[in-house]
C-alpha positions as CSV (number, residue, x, y, z in Angstrom):
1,X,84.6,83.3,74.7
2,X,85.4,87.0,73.8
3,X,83.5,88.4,76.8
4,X,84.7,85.5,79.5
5,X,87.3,88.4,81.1
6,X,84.9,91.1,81.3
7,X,82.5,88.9,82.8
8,X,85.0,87.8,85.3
9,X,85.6,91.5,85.8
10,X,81.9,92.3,86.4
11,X,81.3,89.1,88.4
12,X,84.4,90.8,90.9
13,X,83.1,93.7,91.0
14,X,79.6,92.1,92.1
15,X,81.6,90.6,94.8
16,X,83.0,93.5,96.0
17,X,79.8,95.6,96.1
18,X,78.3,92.8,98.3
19,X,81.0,92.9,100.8
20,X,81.0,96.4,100.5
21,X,76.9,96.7,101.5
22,X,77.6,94.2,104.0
23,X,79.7,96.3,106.0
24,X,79.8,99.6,104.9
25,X,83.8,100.2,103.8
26,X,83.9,102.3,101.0
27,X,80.6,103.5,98.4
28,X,77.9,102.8,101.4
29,X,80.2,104.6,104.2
30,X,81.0,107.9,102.1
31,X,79.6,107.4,98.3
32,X,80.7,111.0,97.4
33,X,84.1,110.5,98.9
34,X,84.3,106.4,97.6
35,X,83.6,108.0,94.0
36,X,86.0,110.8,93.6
37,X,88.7,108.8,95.1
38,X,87.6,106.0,91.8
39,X,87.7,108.6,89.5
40,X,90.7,110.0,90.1
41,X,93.0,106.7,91.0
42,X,91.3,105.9,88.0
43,X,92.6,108.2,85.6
44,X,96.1,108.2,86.8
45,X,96.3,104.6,85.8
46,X,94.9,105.3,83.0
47,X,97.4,107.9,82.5
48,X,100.2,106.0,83.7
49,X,99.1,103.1,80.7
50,X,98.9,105.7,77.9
51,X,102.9,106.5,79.0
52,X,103.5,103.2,79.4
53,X,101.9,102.3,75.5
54,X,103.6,105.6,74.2
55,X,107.3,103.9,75.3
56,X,106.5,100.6,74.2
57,X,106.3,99.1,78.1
58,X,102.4,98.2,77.6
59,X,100.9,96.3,74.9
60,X,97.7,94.3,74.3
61,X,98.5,91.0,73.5
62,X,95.8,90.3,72.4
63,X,93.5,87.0,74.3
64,X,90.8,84.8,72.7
65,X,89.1,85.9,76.2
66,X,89.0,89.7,75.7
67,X,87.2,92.0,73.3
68,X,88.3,92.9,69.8
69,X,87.4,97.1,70.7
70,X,89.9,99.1,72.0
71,X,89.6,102.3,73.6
72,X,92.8,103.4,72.0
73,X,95.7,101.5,70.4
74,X,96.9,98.7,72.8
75,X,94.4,100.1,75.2
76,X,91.5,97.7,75.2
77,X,87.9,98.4,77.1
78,X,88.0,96.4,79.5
79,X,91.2,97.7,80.8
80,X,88.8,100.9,82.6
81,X,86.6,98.4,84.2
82,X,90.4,96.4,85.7
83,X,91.3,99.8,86.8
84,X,88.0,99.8,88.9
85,X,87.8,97.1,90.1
86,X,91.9,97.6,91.4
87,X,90.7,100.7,93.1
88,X,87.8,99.6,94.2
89,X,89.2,96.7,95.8
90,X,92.1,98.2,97.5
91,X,89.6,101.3,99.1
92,X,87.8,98.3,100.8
93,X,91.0,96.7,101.6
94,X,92.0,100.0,103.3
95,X,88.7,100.1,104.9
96,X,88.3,96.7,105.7
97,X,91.5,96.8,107.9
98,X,90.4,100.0,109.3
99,X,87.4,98.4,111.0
100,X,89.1,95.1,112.0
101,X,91.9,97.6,113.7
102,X,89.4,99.2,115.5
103,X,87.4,96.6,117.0
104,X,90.6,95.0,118.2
């Protein structure tokens, strides 16, 4: 039961990369573009949970789904691929309603 919420992570992410080859928002429109935008969206919430863990905001509470590793104290592993799949999901979001927009 330890991995069920990084499954369900990956299993998202799947999802998204299907809708995302099906019409071309975000990785198959601009994959250079799609990926720096990850990275760095990425590591500001990454940043912005490190500050939150340092003043006592953010803490893992520790699940029966989740993974005993952490990345850092109260900073578990699957927390990076959340953070992807949050960016990921609002760039095709963004570029979803970009395309509806523009056929209408």
């Amino acid at each position: 039961m330890q991995w069920f919420y990084l499954i369900g992570l990956l299993v998202g992410i799947s999802g998204l990369l299907i809708i995302d080859y099906r019409w071309k928002l975000a990785f198959w429109r601009d994959a250079k573009r799609t990926v720096l935008t990850t990275i760095v969206a990425v590591l500001v919430f990454v940043l912005w949970d490190f500050f939150g863990i340092y003043v006592g905001v953010f803490f893992h509470g520790g699940s029966q789904y989740s993974l005993p590793f952490r990345l850092a104290p109260e900073f578990p592993i699957e927390e990076i691929v959340f953070l992807f799949l949050l960016t990921y999901s609002t760039l095709i979001v963004y570029h979803g309603v970009q395309l509806w927009r523009s056929r209408t």
